[in-house]
C-alpha positions, 0 to 999 in steps of 0.5 A, spaced: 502 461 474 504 468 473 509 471 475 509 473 483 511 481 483 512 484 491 512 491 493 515 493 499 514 501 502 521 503 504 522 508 511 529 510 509 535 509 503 537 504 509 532 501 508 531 500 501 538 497 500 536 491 505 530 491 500 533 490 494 538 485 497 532 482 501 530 481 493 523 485 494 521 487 485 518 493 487 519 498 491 514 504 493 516 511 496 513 518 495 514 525 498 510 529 502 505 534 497 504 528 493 504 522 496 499 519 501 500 514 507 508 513 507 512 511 512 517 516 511 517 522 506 523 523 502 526 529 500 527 530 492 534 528 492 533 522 497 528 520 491 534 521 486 538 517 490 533 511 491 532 511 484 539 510 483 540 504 488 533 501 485 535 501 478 543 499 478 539 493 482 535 491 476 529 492 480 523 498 479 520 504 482 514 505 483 513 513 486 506 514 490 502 520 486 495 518 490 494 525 494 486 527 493 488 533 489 484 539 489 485 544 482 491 549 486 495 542 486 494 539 479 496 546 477 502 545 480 503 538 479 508 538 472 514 539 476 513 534 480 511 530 474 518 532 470 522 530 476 519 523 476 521 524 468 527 525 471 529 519 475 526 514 470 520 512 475 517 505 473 511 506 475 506 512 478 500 510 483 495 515 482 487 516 485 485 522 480 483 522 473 486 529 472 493 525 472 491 521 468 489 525 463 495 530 464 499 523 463 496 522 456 495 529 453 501 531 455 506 525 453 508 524 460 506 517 458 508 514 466 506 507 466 500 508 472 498 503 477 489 506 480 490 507 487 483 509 491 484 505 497 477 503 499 473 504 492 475 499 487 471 491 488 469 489 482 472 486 475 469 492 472 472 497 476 479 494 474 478 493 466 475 500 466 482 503 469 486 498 465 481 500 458 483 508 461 491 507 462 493 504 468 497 498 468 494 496 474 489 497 479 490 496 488 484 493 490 480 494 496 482 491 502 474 490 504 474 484 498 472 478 501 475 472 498 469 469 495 468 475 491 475 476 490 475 468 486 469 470 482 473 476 481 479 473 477 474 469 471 473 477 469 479 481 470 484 483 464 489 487 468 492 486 474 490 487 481 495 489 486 493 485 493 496 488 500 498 482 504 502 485 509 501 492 513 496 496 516 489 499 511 486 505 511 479 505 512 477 513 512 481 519 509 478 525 510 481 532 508 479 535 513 482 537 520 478 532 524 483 531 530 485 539 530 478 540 531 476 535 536 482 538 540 480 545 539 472 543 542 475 539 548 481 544 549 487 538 548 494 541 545 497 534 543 501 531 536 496 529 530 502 525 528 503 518 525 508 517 531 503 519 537 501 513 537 493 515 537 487 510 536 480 510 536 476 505 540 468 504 540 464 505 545 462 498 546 468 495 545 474 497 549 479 493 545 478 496 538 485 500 536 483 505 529 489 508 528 489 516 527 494 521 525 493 528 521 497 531 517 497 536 511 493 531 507 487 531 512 485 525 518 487 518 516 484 512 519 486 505 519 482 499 520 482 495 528 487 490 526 492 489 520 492 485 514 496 478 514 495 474 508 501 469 509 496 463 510 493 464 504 498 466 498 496 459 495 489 461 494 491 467 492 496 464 486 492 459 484 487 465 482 492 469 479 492 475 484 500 475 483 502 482 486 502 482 492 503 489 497 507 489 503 506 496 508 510 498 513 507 504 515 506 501 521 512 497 522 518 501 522 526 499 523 529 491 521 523 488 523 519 490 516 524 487 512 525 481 516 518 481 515 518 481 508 524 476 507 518 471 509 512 472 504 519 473 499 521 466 501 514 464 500 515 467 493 521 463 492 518 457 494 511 457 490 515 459 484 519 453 485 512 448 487 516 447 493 510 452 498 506 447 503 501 450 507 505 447 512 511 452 511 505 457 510 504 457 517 510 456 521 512 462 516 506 467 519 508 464 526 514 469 524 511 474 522 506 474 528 513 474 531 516 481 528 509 484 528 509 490 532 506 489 539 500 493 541 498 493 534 492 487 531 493 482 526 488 478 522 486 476 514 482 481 515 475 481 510 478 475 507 475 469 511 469 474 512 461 471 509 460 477 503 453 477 506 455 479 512 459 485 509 454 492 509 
């Protein structure tokens, strides 16, 4: 079995101290111009600081960089980059190809993980990213598991599964909350914390979470993902690097959360794991899941017939 990697998000130094204690391998920040879909948006210094802590505990940092950049910002993206040089990231999730290039013909040289959140769903997809630079690539959550299997026989590089948080379904760099709220005549937040959600018309108990901010509008899928029964599965086809979000998941509770799919990890490795023991851990994990807030596998039980 190959080596189990996870990577945690973090909302605050606090927070990225119980990580590392806690014995996550990765831990996933980023700031406000560059970064998509964060719990919380450091300030440079508070990165520095992070990075400090990360690295004196043997671990590494990943930074996101997967922001939908428009030309003004990757003309102004070489700060940043230096800063990330500075720090000694470990690793870079980019979503455009222009930072690949920058990275390569510049000599940054990041080791960069692909991020597109939606878009990647093959073998090919990956071995193209791998073949172009990254060490890594996010898969999309819409995979059924079927065609994950068949997926594994192909791929040469790793492939990053999200096995815990909430997954976003729709980025649009539009304004698409101020706009209705100008239409309707509404003064309200478009913030992650207003709580907001969509529902469908023929289904009352739908919960499409929303918020805007200055990327554009941000919406998730009905309920968040929660693999814990399946890491087996997962393993046994070598989808190794697993993902915790805790976007949606603030304060103590995330890092009890991630202790659990940690001691999942533990024991696997020490071919102690049972499926028994898988569910009275997701049992916990339905525990300290948010309350309000849906969780399921998501597409992977799903028929991939039935997937349009």
């Amino acid at each position: 079995m190959e080596k189990i990697i996870i990577t945690a998000t973090a909302e605050s130094i606090e927070q990225v101290k119980e990580l590392l204690e806690a014995g996550v391998d990765r831990i996933y920040v980023g700031e406000e111009n560059y970064g998509l879909r964060l719990p919380h948006n450091f300030t440079y210094d508070e990165l520095r600081e992070i990075a400090g802590l990360v690295h004196a505990a043997g671990k590494e940092l990943t930074v996101a960089c997967n922001a939908l950049m428009h030309q003004g910002m990757m003309n102004s993206i070489r700060p940043f980059l230096d800063f990330m040089k500075e720090i000694q990231v470990d690793y870079l999730v980019v979503g455009d190809a222009g930072v690949f290039y920058v990275n390569k013909h510049e000599g940054y040289n990041f080791k960069l993980i692909y991020d597109t959140s939606v878009f990647v769903t093959s073998s090919r997809q990956v071995n193209f990213w791998g073949e172009h630079g990254a060490v890594e690539t996010v898969l999309a959550r819409e995979i059924p598991s079927v065609e994950l299997f068949k997926m594994s026989e192909s791929l040469k590089f790793p492939a990053e599964i999200l096995v815990y948080g909430a997954s976003v379904i729709h980025h649009s760099k539009r304004p698409l909350l101020q706009n209705y709220y100008n239409f309707t005549h509404i003064d309200d937040e478009k913030t992650r914390e207003r709580g907001l959600f969509l529902a469908e018309p023929g289904d009352p108990e739908s919960h499409y979470s929303i918020y805007e901010d200055k990327h554009g509008t941000h919406i998730f899928i009905n309920n968040d993902i929660d693999l814990m029964t399946k890491l087996t599965e997962l393993t046994e086809y070598n989808f190794t690097h697993w993902k915790l979000d805790g976007i949606y998941c603030p304060g103590h509770n995330f890092v009890e959360i991630a202790k659990l799919f940690i001691k999942a990890r533990d024991l696997m490795e020490a071919g102690e794991f049972s499926q028994d023991q898988a569910y009275v851990f997701d049992e916990q994990v339905h525990q300290l899941h948010p309350i309000g807030r849906g969780l399921d596998t998501g597409f992977y039980e799903i028929d991939p017939d039935l997937v349009k």
